[in-house]
C-alpha positions in Angstrom: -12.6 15.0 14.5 -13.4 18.0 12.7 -9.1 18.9 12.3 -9.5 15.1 10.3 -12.1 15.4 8.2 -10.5 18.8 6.6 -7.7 17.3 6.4 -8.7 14.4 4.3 -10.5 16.9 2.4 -7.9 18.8 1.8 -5.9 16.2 0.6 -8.3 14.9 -1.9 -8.5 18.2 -3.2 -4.8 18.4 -3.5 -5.0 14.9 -5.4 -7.3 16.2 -8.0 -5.6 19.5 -8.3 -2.5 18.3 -9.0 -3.7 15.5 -11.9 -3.0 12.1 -9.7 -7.0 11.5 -9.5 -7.8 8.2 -10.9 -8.8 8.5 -14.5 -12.0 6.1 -14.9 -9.6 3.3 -13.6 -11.4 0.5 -11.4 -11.4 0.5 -7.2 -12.5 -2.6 -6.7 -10.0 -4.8 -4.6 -10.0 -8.3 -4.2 -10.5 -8.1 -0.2 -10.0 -11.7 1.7 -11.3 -11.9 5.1 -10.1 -14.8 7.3 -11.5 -16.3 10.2 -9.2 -16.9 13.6 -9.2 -20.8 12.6 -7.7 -20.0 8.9 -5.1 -17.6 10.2 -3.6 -20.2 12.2 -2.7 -22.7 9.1 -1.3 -20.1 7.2 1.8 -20.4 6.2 2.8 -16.4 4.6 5.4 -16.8 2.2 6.1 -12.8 1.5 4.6 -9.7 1.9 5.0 -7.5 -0.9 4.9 -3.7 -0.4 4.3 -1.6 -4.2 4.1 1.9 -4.1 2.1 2.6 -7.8 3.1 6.1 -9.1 3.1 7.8 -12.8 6.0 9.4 -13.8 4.9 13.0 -12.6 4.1 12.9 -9.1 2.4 15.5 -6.8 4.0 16.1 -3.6 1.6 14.0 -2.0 2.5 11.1 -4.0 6.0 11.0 -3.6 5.3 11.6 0.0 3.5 8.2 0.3 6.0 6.3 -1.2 8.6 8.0 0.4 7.1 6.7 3.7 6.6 3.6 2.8 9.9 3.4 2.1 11.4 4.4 4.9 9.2 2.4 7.2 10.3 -0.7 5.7 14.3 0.6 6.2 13.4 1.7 9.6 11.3 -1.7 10.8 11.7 -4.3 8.8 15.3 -4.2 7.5 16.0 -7.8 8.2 12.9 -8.9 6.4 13.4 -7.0 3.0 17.2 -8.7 3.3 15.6 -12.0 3.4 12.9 -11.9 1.2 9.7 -12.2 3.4 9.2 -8.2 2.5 9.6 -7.1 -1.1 9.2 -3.3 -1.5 9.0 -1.7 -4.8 8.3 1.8 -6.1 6.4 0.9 -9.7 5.7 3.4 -12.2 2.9 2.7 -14.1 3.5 4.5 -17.0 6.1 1.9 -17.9 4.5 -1.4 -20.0 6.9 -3.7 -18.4 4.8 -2.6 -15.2 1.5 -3.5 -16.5 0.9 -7.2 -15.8 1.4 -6.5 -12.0 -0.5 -3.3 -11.6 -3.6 -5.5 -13.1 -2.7 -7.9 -11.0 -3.4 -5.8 -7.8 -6.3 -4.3 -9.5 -4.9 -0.7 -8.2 -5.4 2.7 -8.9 -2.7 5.6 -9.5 -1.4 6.9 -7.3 -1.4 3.7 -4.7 -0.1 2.1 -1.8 -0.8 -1.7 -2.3 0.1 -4.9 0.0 0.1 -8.4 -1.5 0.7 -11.0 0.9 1.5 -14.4 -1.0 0.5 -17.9 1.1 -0.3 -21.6 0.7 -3.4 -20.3 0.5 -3.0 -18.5 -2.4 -2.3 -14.2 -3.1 -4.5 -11.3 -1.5 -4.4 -8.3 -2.1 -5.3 -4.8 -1.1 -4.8 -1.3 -2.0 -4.2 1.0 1.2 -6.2 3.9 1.3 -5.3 4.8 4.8 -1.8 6.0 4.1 -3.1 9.3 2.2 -4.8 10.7 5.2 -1.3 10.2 7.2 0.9 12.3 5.0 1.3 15.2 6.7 2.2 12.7 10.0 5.3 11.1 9.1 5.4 9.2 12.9 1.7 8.6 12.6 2.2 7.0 8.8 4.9 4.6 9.9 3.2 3.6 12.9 0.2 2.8 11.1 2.0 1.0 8.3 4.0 -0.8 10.7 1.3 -2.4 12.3 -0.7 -3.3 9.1 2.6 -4.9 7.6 2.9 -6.6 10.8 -0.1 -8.4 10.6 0.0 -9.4 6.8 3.2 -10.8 8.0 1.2 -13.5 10.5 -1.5 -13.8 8.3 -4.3 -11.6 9.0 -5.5 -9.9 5.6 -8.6 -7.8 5.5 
């Protein structure tokens, strides 16, 4: 437990260091929780995976998205080829980029999932990842299994 703990602080330190701290920019996500009862109408019509970078990146950063990427090569090829996973790296220094980094209310650097249904889009930015980075197995597990469920509907 201890190990953990200085290693999440290490890598916040290394955030901040390196200039990818959030500048005044909001944290607040737009969380959905759904009961067993909702889950089972849902009808998800994509999952879409954004990896939010600025143009410099920290090792740290790239590492993230990096990951993220190769989870979705490694388990969910066949569902980036049809569509029901979209995975993008976004750089937010970029205008065109704007309207969909509001959208998902994020920070920079971040590791968001949007998952769009009949009942409408939720989304969340994943904290989680940055305390995996120096576990690439332990990363893609864990993002396997959160993609996973935002693919049958359960969003946090």
């Amino acid at each position: 437990m201890k190990n953990r703990i200085l290693v999440c602080a290490m890598v916040a330190v290394l955030l901040l260091a390196a200039g990818c701290a959030n500048k005044g920019e909001t944290t607040e996500q737009a969380n959905v929780t759904f009961n067993q009862g909702e889950q089972k109408n849902k009808t998800i019509e994509f999952v879409e995976v954004i990896h939010f970078h600025r143009t410099s990146q920290c090792w740290t950063c790239q590492t993230v998205g990096a990951y993220a990427e190769e989870t979705m090569k490694t388990y969910f090829a066949k569902e980036v080829a049809s569509g029901k996973i979209v995975f993008k790296h976004l750089n937010t220094d970029l205008a065109e980029n704007y309207d969909i980094f509001k959208k998902y209310n994020a920070t920079t650097p971040s590791l968001c999932i949007g998952v769009y249904s009949n009942d409408g889009f939720h989304a969340e930015e994943n904290t989680n990842v940055w305390y995996k980075v120096n576990d690439k197995e332990d990363y893609m597990t864990y993002l396997k299994a959160i993609i996973e469920k935002r693919l049958i509907g359960e969003v946090e």
